[in-house]
N, CA, C and O atoms as a MOPAC input file, in Angstrom:
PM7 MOZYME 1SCF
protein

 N    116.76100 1    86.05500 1   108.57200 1
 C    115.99900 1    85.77400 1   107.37400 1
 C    116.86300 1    84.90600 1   106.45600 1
 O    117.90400 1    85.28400 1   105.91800 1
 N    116.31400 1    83.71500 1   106.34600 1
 C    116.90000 1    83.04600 1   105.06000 1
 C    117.11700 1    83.27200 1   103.73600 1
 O    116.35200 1    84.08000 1   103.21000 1
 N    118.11600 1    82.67600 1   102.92800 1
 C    117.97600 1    83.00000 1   101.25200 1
 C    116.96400 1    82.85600 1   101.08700 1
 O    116.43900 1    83.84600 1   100.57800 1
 N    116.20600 1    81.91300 1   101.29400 1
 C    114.97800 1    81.37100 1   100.77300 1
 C    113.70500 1    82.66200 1   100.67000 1
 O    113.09300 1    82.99800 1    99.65600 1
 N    113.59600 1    83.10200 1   101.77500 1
 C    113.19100 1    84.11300 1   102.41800 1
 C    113.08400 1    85.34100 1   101.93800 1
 O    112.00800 1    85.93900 1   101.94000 1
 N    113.97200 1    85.74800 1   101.56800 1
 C    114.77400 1    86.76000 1   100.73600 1
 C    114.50800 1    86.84500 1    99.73600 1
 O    114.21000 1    87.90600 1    99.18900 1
 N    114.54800 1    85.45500 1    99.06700 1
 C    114.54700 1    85.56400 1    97.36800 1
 C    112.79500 1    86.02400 1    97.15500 1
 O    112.53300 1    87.06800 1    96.55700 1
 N    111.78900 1    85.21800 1    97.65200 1
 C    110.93100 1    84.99900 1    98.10900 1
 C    110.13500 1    86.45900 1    97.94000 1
 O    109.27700 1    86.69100 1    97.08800 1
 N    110.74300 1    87.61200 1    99.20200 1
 C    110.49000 1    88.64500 1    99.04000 1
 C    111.25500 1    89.70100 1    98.15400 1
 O    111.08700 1    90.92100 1    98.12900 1
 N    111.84400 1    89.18500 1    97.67400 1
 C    112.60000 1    89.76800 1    96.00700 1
 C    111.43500 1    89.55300 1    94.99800 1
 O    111.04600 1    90.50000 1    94.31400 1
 N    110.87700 1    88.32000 1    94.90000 1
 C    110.19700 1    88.16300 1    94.17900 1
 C    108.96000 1    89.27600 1    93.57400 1
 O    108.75800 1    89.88100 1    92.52100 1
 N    108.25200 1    89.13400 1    94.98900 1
 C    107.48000 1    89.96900 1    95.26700 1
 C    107.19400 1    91.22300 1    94.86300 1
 O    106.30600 1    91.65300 1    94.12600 1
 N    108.35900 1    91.92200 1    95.64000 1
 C    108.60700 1    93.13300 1    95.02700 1
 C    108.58500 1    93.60500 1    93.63800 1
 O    108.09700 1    94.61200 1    93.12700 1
 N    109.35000 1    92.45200 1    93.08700 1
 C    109.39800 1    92.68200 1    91.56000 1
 C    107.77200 1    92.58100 1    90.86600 1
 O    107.30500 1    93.36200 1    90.03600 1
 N    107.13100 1    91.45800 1    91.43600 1
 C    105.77100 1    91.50000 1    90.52600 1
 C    104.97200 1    92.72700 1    90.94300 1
 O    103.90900 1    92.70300 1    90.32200 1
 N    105.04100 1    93.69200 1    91.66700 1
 C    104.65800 1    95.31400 1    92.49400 1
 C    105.06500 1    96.43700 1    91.36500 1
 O    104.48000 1    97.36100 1    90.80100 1
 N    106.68400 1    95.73200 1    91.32800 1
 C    106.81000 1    97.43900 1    89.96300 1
 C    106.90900 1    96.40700 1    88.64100 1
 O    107.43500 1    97.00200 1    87.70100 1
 N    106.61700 1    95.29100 1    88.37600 1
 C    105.92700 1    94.69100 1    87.03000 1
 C    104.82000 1    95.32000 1    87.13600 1
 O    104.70600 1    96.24500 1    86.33100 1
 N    103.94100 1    95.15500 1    87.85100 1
 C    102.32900 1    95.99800 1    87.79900 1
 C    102.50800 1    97.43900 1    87.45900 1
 O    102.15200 1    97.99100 1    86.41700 1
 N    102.94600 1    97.82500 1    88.20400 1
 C    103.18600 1    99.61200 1    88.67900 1
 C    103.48600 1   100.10700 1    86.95400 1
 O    102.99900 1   101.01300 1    86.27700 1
 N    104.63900 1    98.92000 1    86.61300 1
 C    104.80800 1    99.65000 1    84.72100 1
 C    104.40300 1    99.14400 1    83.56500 1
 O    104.87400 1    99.31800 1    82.44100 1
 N    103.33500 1    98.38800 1    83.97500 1
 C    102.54900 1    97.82800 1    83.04100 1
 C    101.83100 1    98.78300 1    82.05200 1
 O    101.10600 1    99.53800 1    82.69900 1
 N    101.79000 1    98.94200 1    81.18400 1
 C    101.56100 1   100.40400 1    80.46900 1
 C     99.94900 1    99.37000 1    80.02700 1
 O     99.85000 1    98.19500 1    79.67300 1
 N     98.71300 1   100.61200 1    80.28700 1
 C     97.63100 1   100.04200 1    79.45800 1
 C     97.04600 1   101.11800 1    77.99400 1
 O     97.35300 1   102.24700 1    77.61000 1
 N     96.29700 1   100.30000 1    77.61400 1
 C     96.11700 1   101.26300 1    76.47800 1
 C     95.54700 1   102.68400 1    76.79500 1
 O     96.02200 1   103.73800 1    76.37300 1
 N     94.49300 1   102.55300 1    77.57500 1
 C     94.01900 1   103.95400 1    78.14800 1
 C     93.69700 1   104.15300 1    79.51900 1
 O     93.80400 1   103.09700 1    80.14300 1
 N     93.40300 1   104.95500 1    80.09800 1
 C     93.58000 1   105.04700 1    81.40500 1
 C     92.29400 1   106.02800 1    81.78700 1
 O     91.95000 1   106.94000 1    81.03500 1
 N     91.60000 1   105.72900 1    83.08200 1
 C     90.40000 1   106.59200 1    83.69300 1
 C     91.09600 1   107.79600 1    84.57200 1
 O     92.09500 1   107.74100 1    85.29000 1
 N     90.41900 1   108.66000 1    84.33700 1
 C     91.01300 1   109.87100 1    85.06000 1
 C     91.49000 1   109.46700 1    86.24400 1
 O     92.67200 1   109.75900 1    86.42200 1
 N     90.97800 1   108.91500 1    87.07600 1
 C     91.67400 1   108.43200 1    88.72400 1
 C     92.91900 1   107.92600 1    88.33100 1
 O     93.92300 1   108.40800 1    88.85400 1
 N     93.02400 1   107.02900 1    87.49400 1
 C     94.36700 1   106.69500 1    87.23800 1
 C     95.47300 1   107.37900 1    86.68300 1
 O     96.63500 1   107.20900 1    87.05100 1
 N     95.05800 1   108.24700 1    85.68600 1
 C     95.93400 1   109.08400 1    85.29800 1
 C     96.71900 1   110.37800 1    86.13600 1
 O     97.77900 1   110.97700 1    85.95800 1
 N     95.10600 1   110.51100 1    87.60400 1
 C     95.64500 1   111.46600 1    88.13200 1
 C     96.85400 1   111.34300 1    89.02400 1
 O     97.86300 1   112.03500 1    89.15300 1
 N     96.26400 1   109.82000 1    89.81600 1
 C     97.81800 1   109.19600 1    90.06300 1
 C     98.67400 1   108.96500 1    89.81400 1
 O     99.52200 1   108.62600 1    90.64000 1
 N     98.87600 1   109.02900 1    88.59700 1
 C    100.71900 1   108.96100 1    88.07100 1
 C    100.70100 1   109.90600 1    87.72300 1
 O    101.91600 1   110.05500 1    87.85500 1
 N    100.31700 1   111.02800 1    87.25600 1
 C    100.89000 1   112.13400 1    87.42700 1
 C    100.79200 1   113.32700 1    88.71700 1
 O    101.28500 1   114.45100 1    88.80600 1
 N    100.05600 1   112.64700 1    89.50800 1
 C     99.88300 1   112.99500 1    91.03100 1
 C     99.36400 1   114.34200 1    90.84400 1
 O    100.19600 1   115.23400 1    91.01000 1
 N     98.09700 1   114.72200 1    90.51500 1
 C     96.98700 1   115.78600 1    90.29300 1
 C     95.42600 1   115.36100 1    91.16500 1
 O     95.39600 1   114.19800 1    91.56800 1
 N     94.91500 1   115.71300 1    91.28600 1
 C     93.67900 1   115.72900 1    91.83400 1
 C     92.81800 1   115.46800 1    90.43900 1
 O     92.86400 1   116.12900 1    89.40200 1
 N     91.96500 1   114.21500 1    90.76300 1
 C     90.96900 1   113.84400 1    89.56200 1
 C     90.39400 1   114.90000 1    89.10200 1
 O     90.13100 1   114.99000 1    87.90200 1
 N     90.09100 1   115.91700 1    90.02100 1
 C     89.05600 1   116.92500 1    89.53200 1
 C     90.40300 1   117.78200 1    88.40800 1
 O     90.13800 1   118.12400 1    87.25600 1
 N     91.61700 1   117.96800 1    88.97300 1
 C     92.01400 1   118.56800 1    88.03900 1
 C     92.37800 1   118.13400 1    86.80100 1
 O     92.68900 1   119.04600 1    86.03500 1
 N     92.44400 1   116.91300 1    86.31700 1
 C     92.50600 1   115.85700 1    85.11600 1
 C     91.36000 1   116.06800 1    84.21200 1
 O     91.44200 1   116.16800 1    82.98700 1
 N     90.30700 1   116.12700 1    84.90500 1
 C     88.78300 1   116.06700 1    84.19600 1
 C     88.46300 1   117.43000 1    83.71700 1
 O     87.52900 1   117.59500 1    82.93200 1
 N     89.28000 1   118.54700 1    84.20000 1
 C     88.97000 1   119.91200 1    83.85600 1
 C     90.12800 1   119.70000 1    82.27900 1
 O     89.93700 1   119.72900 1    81.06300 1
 N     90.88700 1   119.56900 1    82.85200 1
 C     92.12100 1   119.32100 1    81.93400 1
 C     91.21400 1   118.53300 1    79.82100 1
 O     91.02600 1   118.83800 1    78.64300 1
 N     91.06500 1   117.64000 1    80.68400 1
 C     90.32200 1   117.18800 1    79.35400 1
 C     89.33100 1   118.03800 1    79.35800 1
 O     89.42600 1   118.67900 1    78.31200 1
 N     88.29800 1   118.44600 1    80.05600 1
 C     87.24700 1   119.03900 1    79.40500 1
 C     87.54500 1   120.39700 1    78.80400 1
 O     86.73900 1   121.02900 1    78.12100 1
 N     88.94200 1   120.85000 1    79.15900 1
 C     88.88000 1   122.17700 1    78.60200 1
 C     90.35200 1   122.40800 1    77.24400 1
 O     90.99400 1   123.39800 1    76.89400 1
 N     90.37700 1   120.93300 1    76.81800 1
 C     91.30100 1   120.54600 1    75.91400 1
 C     92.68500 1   120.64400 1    76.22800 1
 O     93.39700 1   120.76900 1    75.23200 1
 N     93.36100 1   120.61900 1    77.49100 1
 C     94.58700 1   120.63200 1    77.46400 1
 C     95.02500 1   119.07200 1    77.64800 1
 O     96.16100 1   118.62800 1    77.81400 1
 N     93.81500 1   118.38800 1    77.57100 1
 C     94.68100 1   116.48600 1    77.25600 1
 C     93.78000 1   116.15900 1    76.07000 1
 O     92.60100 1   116.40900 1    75.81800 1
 N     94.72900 1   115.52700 1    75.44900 1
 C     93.50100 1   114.93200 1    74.44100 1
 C     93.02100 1   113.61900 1    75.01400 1
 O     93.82100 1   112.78200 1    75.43400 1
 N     92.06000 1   113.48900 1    75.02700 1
 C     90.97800 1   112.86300 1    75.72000 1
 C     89.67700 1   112.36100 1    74.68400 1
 O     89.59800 1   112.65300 1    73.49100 1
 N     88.84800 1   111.66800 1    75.33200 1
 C     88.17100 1   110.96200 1    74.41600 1
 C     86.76600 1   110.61900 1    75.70400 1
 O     87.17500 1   110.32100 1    76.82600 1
 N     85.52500 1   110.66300 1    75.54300 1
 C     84.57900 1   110.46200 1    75.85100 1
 C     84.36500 1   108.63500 1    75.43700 1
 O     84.23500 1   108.31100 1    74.25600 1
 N     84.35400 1   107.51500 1    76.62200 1
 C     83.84000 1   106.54200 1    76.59100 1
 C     82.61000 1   106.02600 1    77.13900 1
 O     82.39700 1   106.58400 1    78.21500 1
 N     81.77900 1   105.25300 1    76.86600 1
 C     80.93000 1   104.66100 1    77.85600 1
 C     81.91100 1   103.43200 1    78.75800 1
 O     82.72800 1   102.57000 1    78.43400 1
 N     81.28000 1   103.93400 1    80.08500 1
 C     82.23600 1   103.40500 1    80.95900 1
 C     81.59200 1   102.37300 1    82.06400 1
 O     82.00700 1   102.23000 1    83.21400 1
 N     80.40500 1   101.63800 1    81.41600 1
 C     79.64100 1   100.84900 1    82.21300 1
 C     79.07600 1   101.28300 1    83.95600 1
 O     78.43400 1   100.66400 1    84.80500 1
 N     79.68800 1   102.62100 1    83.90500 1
 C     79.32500 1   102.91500 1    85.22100 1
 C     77.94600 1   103.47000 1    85.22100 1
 O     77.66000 1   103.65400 1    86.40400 1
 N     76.80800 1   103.87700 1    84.34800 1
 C     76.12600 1   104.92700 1    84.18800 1
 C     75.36600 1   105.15900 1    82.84500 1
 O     75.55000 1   104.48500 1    81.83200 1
 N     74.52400 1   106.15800 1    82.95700 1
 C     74.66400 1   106.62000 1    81.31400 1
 C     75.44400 1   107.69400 1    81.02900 1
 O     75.47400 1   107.94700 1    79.82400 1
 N     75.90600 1   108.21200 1    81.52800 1
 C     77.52300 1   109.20300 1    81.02800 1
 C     78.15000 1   108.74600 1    80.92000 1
 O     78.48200 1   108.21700 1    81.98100 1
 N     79.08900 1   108.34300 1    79.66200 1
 C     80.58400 1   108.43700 1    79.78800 1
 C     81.32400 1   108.89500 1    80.32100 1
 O     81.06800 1   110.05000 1    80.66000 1
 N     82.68600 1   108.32100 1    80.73600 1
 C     83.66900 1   109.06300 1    81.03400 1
 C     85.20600 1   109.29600 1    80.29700 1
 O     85.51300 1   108.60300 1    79.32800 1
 N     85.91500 1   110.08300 1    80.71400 1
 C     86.65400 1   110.28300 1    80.35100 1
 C     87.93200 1   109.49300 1    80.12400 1
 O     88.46400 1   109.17300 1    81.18700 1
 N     88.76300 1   108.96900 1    78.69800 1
 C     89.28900 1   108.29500 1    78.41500 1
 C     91.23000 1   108.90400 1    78.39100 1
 O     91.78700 1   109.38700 1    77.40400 1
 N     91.44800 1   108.82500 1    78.85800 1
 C     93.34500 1   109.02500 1    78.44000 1
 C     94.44600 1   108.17900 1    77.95900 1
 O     95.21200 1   107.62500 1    78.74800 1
 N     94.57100 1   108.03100 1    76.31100 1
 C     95.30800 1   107.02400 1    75.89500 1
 C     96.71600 1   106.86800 1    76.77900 1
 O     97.18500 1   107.65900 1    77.59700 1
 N     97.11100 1   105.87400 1    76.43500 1
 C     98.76200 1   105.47500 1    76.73700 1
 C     99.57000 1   106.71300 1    76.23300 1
 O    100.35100 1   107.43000 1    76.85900 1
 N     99.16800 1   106.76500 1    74.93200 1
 C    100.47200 1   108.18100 1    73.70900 1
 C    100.03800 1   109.10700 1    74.52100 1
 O    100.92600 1   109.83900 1    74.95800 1
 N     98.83000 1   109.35400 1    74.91700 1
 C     98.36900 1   110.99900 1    75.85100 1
 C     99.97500 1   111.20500 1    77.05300 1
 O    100.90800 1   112.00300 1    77.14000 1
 N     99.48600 1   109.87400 1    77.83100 1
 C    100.24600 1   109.97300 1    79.03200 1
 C    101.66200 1   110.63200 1    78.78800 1
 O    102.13600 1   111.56500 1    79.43600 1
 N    102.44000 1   109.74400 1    77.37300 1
 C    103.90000 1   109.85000 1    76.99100 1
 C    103.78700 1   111.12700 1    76.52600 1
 O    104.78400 1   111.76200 1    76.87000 1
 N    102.98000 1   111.82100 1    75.86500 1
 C    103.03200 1   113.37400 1    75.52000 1
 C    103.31700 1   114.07700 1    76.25700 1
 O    104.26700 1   114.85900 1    76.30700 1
 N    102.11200 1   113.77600 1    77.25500 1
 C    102.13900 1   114.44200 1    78.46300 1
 C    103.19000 1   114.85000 1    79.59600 1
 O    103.22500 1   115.83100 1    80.34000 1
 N    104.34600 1   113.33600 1    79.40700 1
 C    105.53800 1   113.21300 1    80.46500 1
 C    106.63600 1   114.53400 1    79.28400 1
 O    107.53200 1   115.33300 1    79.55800 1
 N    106.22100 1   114.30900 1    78.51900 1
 C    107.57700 1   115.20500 1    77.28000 1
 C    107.23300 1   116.36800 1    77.31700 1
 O    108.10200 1   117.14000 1    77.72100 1
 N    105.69100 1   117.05800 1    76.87900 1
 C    106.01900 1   118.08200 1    76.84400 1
 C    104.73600 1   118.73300 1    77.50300 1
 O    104.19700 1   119.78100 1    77.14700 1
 N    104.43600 1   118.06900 1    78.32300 1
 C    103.45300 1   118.98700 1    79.41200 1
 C    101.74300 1   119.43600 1    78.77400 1
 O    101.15600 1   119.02400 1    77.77300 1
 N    101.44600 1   120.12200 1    79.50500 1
 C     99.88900 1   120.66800 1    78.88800 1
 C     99.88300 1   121.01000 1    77.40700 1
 O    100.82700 1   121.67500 1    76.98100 1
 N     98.70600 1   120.54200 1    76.39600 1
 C     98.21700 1   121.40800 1    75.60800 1
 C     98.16500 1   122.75400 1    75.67300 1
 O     97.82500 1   123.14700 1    76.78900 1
 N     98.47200 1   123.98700 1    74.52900 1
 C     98.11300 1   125.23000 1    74.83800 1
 C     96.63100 1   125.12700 1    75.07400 1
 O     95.99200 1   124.22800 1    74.52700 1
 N     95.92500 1   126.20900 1    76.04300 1
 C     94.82000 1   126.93100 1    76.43500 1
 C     94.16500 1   127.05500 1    75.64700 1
 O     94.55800 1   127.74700 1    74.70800 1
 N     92.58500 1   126.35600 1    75.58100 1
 C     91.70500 1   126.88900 1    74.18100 1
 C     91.00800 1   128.13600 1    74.96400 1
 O     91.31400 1   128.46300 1    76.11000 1
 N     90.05300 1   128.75900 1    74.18800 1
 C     88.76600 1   129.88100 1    75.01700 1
 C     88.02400 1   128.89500 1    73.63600 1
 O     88.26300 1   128.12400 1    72.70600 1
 N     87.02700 1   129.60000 1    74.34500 1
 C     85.82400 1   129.18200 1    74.24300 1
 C     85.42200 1   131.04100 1    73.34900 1
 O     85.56700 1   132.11200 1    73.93700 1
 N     84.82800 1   130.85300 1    71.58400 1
 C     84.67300 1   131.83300 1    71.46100 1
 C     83.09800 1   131.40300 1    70.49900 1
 O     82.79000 1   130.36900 1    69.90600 1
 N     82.33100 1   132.76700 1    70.70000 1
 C     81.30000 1   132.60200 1    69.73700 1
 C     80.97600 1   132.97300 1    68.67100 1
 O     80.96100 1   134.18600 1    68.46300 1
 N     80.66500 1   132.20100 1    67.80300 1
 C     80.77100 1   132.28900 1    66.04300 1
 C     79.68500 1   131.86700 1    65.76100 1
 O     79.39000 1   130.68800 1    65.95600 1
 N     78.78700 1   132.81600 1    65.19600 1
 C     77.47500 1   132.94800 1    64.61300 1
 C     76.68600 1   131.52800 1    65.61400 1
 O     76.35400 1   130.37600 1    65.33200 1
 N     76.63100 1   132.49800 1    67.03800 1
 C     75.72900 1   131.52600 1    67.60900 1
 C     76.26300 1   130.24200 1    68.28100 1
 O     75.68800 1   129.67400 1    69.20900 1
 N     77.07200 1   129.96400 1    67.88700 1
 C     77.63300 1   128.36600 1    68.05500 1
 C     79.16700 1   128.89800 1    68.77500 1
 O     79.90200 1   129.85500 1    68.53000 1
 N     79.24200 1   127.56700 1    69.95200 1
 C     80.57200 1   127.68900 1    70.83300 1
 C     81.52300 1   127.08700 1    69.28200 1
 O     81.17200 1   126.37000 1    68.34500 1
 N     83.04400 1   127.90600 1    69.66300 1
 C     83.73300 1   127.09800 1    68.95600 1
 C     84.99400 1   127.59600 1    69.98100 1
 O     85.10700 1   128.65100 1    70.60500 1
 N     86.09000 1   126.16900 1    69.89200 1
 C     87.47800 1   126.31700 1    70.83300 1
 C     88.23400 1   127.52600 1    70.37000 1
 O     87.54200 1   128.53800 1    70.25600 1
 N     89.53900 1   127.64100 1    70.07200 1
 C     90.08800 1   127.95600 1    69.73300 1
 C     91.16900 1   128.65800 1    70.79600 1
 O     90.95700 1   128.83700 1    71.99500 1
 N     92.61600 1   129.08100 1    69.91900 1
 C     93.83100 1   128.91900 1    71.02800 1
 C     93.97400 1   130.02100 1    71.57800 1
 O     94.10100 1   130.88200 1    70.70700 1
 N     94.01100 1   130.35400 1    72.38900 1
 C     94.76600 1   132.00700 1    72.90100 1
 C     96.08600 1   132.17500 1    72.78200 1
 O     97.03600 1   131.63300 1    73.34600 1
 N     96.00300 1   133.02200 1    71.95100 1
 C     97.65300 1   133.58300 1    71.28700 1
 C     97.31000 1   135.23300 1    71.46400 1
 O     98.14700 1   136.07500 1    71.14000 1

């Protein structure tokens, strides 16, 4: 293999983890589940049951939105792991979150 060759596939490589750390502003659950290597389904529970903060978008796929995960989510997320656990409690009729302590 030549320098040429070499450099060539140096190159390459580099524009692979330029992509790979390209930070975007928010991220779709598939993506998020992949870098943090979880199963989508477990990401989507995750937000739906408040341990990511998360955000409901329209996502041109549908008429449901889906689920949104900022950039700051992700970096929270690498520091200090899950949100505490909400329940789900009922107050005059109406769901409301709240933490289990």
């Amino acid at each position: 293999m030549s320098i040429d060759e070499r450099l060539d596939r140096i190159a390459e490589l580099l524009e692979v983890l330029v992509q790979r750390q390209t930070a975007k502003e928010f991220y779709e659950v598939e993506e998020f589940a992949r870098l943090v290597r979880k199963a989508s389904f477990t990401v989507r529970e995750w937000c739906r049951n408040g341990r990511l903060m998360a955000e409901k978008r329209i996502s041109g796929r549908g008429a449901h939105p889906a689920w949104a995960i900022s950039h700051e989510e992700y970096q929270r997320y690498q520091r200090e792991g899950l949100l505490p656990a909400q329940r789900m409690a009922r107050v005059d009729g109406a769901a409301k979150c709240g933490d289990i302590s």
